[in-house]
Every structure is written in structure tokens, then in C-alpha cells.
C-alpha positions as a LaTeX table, in Angstrom:
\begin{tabular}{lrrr}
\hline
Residue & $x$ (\AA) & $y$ (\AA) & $z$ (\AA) \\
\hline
Unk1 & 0.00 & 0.00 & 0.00 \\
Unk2 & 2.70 & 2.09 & 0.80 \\
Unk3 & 4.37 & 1.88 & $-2.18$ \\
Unk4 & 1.32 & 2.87 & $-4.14$ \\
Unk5 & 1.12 & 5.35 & $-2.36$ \\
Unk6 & 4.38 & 6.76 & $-3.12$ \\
Unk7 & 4.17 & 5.61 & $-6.64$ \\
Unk8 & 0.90 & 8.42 & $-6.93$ \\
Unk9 & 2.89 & 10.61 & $-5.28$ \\
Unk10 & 5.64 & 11.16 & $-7.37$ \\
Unk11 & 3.35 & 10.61 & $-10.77$ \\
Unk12 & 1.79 & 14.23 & $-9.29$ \\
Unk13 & 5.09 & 15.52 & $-8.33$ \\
Unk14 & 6.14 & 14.50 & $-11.84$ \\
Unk15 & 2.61 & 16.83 & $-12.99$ \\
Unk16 & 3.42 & 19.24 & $-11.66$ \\
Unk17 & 6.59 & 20.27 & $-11.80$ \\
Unk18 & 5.78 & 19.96 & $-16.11$ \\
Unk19 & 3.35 & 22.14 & $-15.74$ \\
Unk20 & 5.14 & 24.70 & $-13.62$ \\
Unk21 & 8.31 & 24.50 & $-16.32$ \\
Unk22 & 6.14 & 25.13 & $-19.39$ \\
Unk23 & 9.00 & 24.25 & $-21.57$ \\
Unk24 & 9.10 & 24.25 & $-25.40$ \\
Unk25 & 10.58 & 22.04 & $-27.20$ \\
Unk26 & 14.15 & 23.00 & $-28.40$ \\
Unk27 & 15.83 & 23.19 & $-32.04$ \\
Unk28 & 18.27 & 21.62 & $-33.29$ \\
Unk29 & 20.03 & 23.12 & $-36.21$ \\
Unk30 & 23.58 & 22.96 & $-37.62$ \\
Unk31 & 26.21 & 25.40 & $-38.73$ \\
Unk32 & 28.87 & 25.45 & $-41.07$ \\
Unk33 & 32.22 & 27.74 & $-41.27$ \\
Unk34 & 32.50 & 29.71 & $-44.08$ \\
Unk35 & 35.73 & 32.34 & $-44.05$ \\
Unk36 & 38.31 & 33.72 & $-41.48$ \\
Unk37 & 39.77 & 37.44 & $-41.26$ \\
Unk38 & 42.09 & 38.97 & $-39.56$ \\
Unk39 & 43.08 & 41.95 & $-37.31$ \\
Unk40 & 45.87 & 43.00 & $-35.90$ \\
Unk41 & 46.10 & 43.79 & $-31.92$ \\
Unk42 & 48.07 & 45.80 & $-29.42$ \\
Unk43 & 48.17 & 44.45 & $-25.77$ \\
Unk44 & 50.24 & 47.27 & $-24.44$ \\
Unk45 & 47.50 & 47.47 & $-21.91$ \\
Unk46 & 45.05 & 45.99 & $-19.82$ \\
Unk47 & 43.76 & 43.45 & $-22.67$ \\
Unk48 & 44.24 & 43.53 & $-26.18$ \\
Unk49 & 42.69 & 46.10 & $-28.51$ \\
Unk50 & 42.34 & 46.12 & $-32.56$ \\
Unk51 & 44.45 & 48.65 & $-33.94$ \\
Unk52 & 45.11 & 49.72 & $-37.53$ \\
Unk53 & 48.21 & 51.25 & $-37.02$ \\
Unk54 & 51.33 & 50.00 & $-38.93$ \\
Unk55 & 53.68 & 49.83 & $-35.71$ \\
Unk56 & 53.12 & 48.03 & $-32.73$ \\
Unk57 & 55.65 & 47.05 & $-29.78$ \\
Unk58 & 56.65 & 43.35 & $-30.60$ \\
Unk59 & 55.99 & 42.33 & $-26.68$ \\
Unk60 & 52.69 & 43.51 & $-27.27$ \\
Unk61 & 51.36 & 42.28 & $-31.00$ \\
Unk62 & 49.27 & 40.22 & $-31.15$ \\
Unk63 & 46.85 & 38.48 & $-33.76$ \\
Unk64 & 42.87 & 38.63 & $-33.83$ \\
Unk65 & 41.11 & 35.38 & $-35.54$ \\
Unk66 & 37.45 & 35.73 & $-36.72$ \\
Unk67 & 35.91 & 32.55 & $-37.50$ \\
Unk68 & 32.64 & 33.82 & $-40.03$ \\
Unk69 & 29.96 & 30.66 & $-40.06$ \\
Unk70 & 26.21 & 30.24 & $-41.45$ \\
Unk71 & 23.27 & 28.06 & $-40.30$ \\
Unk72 & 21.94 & 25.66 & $-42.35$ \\
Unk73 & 18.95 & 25.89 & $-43.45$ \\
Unk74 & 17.51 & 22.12 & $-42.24$ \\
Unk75 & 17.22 & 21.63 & $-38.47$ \\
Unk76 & 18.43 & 18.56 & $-37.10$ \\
Unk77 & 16.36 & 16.07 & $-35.02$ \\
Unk78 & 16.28 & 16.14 & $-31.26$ \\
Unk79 & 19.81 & 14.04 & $-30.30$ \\
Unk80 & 18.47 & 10.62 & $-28.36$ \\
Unk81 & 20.75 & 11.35 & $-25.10$ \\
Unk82 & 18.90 & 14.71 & $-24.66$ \\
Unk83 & 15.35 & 13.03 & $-24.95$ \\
Unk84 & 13.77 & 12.55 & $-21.01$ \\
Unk85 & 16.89 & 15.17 & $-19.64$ \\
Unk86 & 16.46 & 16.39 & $-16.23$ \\
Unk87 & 15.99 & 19.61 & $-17.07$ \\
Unk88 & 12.39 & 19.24 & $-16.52$ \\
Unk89 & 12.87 & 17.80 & $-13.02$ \\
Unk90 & 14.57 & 20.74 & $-12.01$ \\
Unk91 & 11.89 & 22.32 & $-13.51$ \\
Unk92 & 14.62 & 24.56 & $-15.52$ \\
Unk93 & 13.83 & 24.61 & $-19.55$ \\
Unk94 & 16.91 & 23.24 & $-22.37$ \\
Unk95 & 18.08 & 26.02 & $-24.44$ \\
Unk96 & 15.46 & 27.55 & $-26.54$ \\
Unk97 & 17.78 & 26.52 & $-29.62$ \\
Unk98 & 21.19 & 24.93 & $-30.26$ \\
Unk99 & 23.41 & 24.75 & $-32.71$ \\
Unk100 & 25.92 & 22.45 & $-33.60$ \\
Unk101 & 28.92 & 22.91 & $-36.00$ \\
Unk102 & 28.78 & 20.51 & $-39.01$ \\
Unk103 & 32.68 & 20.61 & $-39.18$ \\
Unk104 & 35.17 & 21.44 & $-36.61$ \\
Unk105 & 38.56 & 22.98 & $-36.57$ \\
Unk106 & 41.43 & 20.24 & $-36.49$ \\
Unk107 & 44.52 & 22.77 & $-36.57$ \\
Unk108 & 45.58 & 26.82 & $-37.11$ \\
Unk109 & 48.96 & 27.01 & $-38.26$ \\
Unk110 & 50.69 & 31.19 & $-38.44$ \\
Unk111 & 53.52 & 31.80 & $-41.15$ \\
Unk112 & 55.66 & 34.67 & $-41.32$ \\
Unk113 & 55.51 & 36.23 & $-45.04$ \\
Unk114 & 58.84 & 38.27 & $-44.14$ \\
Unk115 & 62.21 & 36.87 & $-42.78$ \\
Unk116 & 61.48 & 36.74 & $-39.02$ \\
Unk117 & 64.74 & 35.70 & $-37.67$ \\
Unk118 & 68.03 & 33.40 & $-38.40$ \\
Unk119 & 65.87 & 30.30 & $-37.97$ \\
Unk120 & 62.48 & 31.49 & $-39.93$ \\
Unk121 & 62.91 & 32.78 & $-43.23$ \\
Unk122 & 59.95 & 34.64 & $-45.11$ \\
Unk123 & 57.45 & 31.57 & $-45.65$ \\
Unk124 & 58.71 & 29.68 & $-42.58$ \\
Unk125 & 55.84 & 28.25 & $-40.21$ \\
Unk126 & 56.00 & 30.31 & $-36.63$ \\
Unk127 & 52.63 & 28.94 & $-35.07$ \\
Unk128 & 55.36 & 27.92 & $-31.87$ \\
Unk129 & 55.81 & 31.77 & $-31.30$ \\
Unk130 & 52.04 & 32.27 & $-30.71$ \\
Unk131 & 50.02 & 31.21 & $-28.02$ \\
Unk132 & 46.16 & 31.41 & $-27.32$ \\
Unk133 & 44.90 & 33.78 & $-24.93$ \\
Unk134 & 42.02 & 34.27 & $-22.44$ \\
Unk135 & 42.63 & 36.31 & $-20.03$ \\
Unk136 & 44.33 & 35.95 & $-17.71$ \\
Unk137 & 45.42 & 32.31 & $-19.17$ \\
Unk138 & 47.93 & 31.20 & $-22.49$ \\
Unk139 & 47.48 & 28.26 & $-23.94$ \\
Unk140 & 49.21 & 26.43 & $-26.19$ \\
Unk141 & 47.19 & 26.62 & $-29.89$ \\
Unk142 & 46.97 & 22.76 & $-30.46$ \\
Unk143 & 46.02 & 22.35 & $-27.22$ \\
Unk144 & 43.03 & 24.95 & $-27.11$ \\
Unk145 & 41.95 & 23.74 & $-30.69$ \\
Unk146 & 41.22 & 19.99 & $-29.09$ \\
Unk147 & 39.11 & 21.32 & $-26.56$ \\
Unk148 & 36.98 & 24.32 & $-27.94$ \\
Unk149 & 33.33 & 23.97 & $-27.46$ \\
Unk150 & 31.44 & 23.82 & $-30.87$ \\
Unk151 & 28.20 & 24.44 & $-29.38$ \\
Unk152 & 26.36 & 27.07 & $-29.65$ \\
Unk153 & 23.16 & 28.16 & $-27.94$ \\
Unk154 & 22.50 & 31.20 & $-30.29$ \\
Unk155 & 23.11 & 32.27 & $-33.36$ \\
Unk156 & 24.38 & 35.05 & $-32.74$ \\
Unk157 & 27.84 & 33.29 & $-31.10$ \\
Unk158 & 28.28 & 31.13 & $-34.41$ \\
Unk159 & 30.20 & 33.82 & $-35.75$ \\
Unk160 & 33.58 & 33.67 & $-33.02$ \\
Unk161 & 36.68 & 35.31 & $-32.66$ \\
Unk162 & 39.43 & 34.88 & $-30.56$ \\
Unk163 & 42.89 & 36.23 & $-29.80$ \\
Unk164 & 46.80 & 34.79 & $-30.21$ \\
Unk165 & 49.36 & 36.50 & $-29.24$ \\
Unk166 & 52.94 & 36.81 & $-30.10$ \\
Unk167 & 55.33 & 35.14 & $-27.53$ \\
Unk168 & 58.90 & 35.03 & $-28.80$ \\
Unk169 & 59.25 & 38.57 & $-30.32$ \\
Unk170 & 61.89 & 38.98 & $-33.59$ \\
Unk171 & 65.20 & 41.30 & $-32.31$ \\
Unk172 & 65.10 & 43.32 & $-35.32$ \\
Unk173 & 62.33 & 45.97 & $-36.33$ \\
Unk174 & 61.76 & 45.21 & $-39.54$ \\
Unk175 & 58.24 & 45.02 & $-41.58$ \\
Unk176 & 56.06 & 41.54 & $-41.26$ \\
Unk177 & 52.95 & 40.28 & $-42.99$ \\
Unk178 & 51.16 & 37.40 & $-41.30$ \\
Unk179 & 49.27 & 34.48 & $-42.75$ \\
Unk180 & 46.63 & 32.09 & $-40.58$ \\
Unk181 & 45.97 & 28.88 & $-42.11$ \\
Unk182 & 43.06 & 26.81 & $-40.58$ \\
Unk183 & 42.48 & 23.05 & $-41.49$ \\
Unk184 & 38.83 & 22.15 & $-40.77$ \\
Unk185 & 37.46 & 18.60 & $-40.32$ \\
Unk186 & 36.04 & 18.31 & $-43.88$ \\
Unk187 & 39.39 & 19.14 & $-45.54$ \\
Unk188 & 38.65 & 22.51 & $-46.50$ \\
Unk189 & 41.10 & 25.45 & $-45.78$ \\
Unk190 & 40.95 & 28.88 & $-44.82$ \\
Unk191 & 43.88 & 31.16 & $-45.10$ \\
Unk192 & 43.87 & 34.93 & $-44.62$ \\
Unk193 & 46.85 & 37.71 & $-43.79$ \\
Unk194 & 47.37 & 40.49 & $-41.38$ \\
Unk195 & 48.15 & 44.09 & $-42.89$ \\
Unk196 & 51.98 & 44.94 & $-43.25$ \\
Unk197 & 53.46 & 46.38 & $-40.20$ \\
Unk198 & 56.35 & 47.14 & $-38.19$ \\
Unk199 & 57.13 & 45.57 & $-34.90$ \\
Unk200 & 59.32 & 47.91 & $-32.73$ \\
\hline
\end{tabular}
């Protein structure tokens, strides 16, 4: 008896804490990424900032990745591990919408289009030089690429950018160019360079 009891007892809980949530069903949709560009930053001070101008201390350059992306236009059924979640018996509602990228990025490799230094002519990959920041936290770039979060829950955050900055700085001042080269998980490749500038 008891356990009938308790049985109809958490059926009504169940009741009503789905009608208190309210909850709509989410979508699912997918996104795709279609172009990178660049820009060019200063981190002379509290956290990097874009700058156009052509000189910029070399302790301080650093380089500003935008990753440009689209939704596609069919949405994507509900995933089977999210079906019965306990979001509802929390009585707090999924996402709205999510978005999941149909392709991934597998690596982002920097090359210097000038002669850098003694070991790094012009051509020469320098990725090693750069390192990923957040602040307060570097990371190395292979490391960060293995773990970003594809996810998205709107579409507004599809379109990302993030910062690397320049580590081991060339002793010289001379003028560099800077070309990003990123390898996504369908084999297609994105490439784009900075503007020409001088790193003092």
C-alpha cells in the first residue's frame, strides 16, 4: 500500500513540476564555417585592442582570428541522449535553440611572409611563437583547438573570434605580414593575412 502510495505521489510531483516548467521544445540546427579574417592587436594594456596602425611594440602584437559561419537551413532532429533530460525535473527549460557545427577545426597554423629571424625565413611556419589567450590564461594553440566547445546556444555566437598573441618577439624591427591557415574537419582550408606592419 505504501508503495502505491508513493508511486501516486511522485506521478503528481512528476505533474506538476511539467506544468510549472512550461518548456518548449528546443531546435536543433547545424552550422557550417565559411571564411576567417584577420586583425591586428596591441596588448600594451590591460587586454588587447584592434588597432590599424602600422607599428606596434613586438611584446605587445598580437593576432585577432574571426571565425565567419552560417546556419543551415535544415534543423536537425532532437539528439536521443537529450530526450527525457532532467531539465524538466529541475523544472529549468533546455536552451530555446542549439546549434551544432557541421565541421570542426582540427589545426591553425601562423607563417611569417617576411624573414622573421636566423631560424624562420619569409614563408617559414611560426605557429610555436604564438600562443592562445584568455585572459588571464595562455594556452598552447593545439592544445586549445582539441578542446573548444562547438556548441552554440544562439546564433548570434556562431560567428567567433578569438585572440593569439605573439610570444617570442623577432630582435630586429623590420616590416612583417602574417598568414593564418586553418584546417577544418572536412578538408577545406581557410587562409587569410594580417596588414603589413612594423614591430618595434
Amino acid at each position: 500500500m505504501k508503495k502505491a502510495f508513493y508511486i501516486i505521489g511522485l506521478l503528481m510531483l512528476m505533474d506538476l513540476i511539467s506544468a510549472c516548467c512550461n518548456c518548449l521544445e528546443p531546435v536543433f540546427s547545424k552550422y557550417t564555417h565559411q571564411s576567417i579574417s584577420l586583425n591586428n592587436l596591441n596588448n600594451a594594456g590591460i587586454s588587447p585592442v584592434l588597432t590599424e596602425n602600422d607599428t606596434i611594440p613586438k611584446q605587445a602584437y598580437g593576432i585577432r582570428i574571426n571565425l565567419n559561419a552560417t546556419v543551415l537551413a535544415c534543423a536537425t532532429p532532437k539528439p536521443a541522449f537529450l530526450l527525457g533530460s532532467s531539465y524538466a525535473f529541475g523544472c529549468r527549460c533546455e536552451p530555446a535553440n542549439v546549434f551544432f557545427a557541421k565541421d570542426s577545426l582540427v589545426q591553425i597554423q601562423v607563417f611569417t611572409l617576411n624573414a622573421f629571424d636566423e631560424l624562420h625565413p619569409a614563408g617559414a611556419e611560426i605557429t610555436e611563437y604564438f600562443k592562445r589567450f584568455t585572459h588571464p590564461n595562455f594556452t598552447e594553440i593545439s592544445d586549445w583547438v582539441q578542446t573548444k566547445n562547438n556548441t552554440k546556444y544562439d546564433v548570434s555566437d556562431i560567428n567567433s573570434s578569438f585572440d593569439i598573441l605573439l610570444i617570442t618577439a623577432p630582435k630586429e624591427l623590420t616590416q612583417h605580414v602574417f598568414k593564418v591557415r586553418i584546417s577544418l574537419s572536412d578538408g577545406r582550408v581557410f587562409e587569410a593575412t594580417t596588414s603589413s606592419l612594423v614591430l618595434i
